[in-house]
N, C-alpha and C positions, 0 to 999 in steps of 0.2 A: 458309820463314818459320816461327819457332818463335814462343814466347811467354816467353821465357828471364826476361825482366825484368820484373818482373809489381810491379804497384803493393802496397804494401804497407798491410795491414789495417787502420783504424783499431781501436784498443782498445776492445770491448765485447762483452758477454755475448751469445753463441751457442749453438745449440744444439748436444748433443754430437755430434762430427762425423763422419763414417764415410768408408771409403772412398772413392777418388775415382773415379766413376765416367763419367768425361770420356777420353779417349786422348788417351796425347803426342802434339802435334803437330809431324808427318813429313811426309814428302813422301808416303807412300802415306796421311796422314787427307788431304790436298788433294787427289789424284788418285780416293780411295773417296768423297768430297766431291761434286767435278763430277759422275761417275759416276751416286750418286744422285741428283742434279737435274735428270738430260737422263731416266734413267729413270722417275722420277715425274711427269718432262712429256707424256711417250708414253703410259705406266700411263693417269693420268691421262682424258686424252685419248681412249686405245682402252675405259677403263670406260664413258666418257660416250656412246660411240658402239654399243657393244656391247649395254649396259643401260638405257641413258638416263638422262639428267642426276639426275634425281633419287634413282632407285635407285644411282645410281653417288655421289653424294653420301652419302645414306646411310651407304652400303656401306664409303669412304671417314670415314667421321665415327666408326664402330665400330671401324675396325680402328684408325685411330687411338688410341683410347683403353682398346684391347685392350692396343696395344703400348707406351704410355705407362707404362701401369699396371704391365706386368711391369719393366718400364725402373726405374721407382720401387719397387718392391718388394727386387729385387736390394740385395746390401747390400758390390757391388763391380765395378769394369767388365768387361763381359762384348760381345767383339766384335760376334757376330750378333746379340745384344738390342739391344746401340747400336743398330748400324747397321739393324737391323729397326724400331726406333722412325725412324731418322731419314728412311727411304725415303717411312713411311706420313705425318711432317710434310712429305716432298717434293710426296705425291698429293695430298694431300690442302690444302695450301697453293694448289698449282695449281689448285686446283677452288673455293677462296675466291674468289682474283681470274678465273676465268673466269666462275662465277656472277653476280659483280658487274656485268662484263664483257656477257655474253652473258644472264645470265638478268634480268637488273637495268635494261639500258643506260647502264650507267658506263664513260662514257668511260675509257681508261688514262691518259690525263693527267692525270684526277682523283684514279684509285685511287690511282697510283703515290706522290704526294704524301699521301695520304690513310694509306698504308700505312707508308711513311716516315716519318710522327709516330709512327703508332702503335709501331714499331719506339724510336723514341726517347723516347719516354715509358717504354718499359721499362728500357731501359738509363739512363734517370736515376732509375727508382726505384728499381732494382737499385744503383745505385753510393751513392743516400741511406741505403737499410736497411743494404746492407754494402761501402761504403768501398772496393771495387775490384771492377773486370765483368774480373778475368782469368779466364778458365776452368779455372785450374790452381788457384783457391781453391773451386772446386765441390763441396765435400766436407760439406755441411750442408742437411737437407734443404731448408727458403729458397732458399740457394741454385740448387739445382738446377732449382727451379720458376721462378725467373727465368731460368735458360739456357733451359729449354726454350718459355720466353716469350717467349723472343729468337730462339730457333732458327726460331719457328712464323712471327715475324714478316718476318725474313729472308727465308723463304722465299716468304711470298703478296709481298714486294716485290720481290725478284727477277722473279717470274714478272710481275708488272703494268710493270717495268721492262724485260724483255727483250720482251712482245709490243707495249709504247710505242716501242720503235726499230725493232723488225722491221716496224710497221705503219706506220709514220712516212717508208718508203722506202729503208732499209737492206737488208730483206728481212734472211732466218734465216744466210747466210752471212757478211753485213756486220756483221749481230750480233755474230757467232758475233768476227769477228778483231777489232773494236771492243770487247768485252768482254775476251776475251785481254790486246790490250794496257792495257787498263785495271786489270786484276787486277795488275799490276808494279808499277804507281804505288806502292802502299803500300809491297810489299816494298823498291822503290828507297828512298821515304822515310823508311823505318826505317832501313836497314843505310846510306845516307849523307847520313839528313836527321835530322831532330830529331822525325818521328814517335814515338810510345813505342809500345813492342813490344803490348799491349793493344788501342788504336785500327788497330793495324794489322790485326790480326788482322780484330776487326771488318768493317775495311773492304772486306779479302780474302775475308771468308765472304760478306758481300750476293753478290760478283761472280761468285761462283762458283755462284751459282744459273740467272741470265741467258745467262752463256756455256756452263753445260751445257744447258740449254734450248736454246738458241739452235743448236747443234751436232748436239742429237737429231732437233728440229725440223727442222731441212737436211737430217738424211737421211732422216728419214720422209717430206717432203711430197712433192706432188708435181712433174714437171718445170714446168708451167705456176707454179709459186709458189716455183720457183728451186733446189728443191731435189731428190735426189736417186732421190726416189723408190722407197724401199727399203720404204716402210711402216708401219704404227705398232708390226704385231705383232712381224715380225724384230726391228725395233729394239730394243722393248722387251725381246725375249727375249735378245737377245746383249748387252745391256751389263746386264741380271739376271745373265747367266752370269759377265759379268767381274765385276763385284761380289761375288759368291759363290766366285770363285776367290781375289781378296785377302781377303776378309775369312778362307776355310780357310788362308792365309796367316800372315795376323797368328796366327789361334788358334794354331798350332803354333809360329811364331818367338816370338810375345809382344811383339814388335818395339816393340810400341804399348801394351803395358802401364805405363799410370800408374803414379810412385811414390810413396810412403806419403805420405797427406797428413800437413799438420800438424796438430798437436792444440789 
């Protein structure tokens, strides 16, 4: 699924624009996509059990805006900065809705809806200030603060979204092929429905947060809870490693390198 067709800008005064610091979207940003979200559910999870929820929140709340901040600084896409920033909104997303969750007692029925406005409240003030939410108009700083408004939001909904079906009696493997097949819908809708390439996108990034949870979660847990029982720390460290091999990847192919925004 690309973004080929992208809504076009209304006319008005912007700030000067830079770099585009977003990747083309490939079949390796969807698959480095999942990847980080089933890794940030584990990460997650083994910080909160290793140091406890609060140091791990914390811990989680810094590195976040360690890696935001070089993310914003940069003044052109740089793979491992991306996807460094994108892992710490994966941990750190998942520890939003688990605190909710677990430290709070909010229901997932409530977050998930709760998180879902919030998600969309972004993306209607990002389309009010600048006239299209395509990611391939990311090239000013505004906008970039609304992607990663969006990104943040994505991801604590996924996560309140994938542990609402896993705990609802689906369990982390019914998840796991219920979200798969649900992640086509848009792409089908696009390529032979009247979705627009934009909303697709969208709708494929939410699902790609549940179903890599939902997948990581199946192999960590244990047999008594359906899953694999591989663990939190394997897991986490072998899909760290795959992650770390595409992304030395892309750095050398450039595969994924944006072209020159417009002015």
């Amino acid at each position: 699924m690309t973004t080929d067709h992208l809504t076009h800008d209304r006319p008005r005064r912007r700030a000067r624009p830079v770099a585009s610091k977003v990747p083309e979207v490939t079949v390796w940003f969807w698959i480095i996509k999942v990847l980080t979200t089933g890794m940030g559910e584990t990460a997650s999870d083994l910080l909160a059990h290793v140091l406890g929820p609060i140091p791990a929140v914390a811990l989680g709340a810094v590195a976040l805006g360690a890696a935001l901040a070089v993310q914003l600084a940069v003044r052109r896409y740089v793979a491992w900065i991306y996807w460094t920033a994108i892992v710490m909104v994966s941990v750190f997303g998942t520890m939003a809705a688990d605190v909710l969750h677990v430290g709070l007692g909010v229901p997932y029925l409530l977050s998930t809806p709760c998180f879902l406005a919030a998600l969309a409240a972004v993306l209607v003030l990002w389309h009010r200030a600048e006239g299209t939410l395509s990611i391939h108009s990311v090239h000013t700083r505004r906008r970039e603060l609304f992607y990663w408004a969006a990104v943040l939001a994505t991801f604590a909904l996924g996560t309140a979204a994938g542990d609402l079906t896993a705990t609802a009696g689906l369990g982390y493997l019914g998840s796991a092929v219920g979200y798969a097949a649900a992640i086509a819908v848009p792409a089908v809708a696009h390529r032979w429905g009247n979705l627009n390439a934009v909303a697709a996108f969208w709708g494929a990034y939410v699902i790609t947060r549940p179903l890599g949870a939902s997948v990581a979660d199946w192999m960590a847990a244990g047999h008594a809870r359906g899953g694999l029982a591989l663990g939190l720390a394997p897991v986490t460290l072998s899909w760290t490693l795959a992650i770390l091999t595409l992304i030395a990847y892309l750095t050398l192919s450039r595969r994924d390198t944006p072209h020159a925004a417009p002015a």
